[in-house]
N, C-alpha and C positions, 0 to 999 in steps of 0.2 A: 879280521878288521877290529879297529879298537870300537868302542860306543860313539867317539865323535864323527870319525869317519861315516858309524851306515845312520846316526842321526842328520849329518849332512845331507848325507845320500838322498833319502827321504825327502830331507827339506827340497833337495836340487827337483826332485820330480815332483813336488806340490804335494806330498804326504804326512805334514808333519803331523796334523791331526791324527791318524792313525798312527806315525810313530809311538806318539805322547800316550795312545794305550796300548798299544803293545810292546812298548819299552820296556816294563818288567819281567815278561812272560818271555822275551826275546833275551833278556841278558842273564835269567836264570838259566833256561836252555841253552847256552851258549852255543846255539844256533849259526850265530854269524863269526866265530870266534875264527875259524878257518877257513872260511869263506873270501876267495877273489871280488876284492871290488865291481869289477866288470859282471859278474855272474849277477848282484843284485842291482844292476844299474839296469842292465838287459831286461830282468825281471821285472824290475819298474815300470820299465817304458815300452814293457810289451801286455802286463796285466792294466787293467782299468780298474780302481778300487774307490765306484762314486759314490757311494754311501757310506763312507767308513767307519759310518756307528752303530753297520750291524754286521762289519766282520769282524769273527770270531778268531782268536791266535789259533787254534786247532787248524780251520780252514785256510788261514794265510799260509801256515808254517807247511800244511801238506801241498798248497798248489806250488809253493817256492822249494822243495825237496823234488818234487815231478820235474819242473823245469830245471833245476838244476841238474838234476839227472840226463835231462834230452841234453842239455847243452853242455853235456862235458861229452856225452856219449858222440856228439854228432858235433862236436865244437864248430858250434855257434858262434858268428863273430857279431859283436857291437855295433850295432848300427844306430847312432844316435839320429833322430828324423829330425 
C-alpha cells in the first residue's frame, strides 16, 4: 500500500489521530508496504483503539501481525458492519 492509501484507510475508520503518530514508525518499518488493503480495513474495524495516546507502535504493529496472520491463515473475509 502506498502512505496515502493506509492514511486514508485510518482516516475512513476514525483513526487519524493515531495515524499522525505512528506515521513514522509505520513507514520506517515498512510494515504496510505489502500489505492488502482489505487485511488493514478488517483490522481496523475489528480492533477498538479508544485512547490512542497510549498505544504504543510496538503493541499496534504486534496485535496487526497476529491478525494478519489469522486472517490469511483462515481467510477472513471483510465484513464492513
Amino acid at each position: 500500500m502506498t502512505e496515502k492509501q493506509v492514511e486514508y484507510t485510518f482516516d475512513l475508520f476514525g483513526y487519524s489521530d493515531l495515524y499522525k503518530k505512528l506515521r513514522y514508525p509505520l513507514e520506517v518499518s515498512g510494515e504496510f508496504k505489502d500489505v492488502d488493503i482489505e487485511i488493514l480495513e478488517s483490522f481496523l474495524d475489528r480492533y477498538s483503539f479508544d485512547n490512542s495516546d497510549k498505544v504504543l507502535f510496538d503493541d499496534f504493529i504486534h496485535h496487526f501481525r497476529v491478525f494478519k496472520k489469522i486472517y490469511e491463515n483462515n481467510d477472513l473475509p471483510y465484513r464492513p458492519w
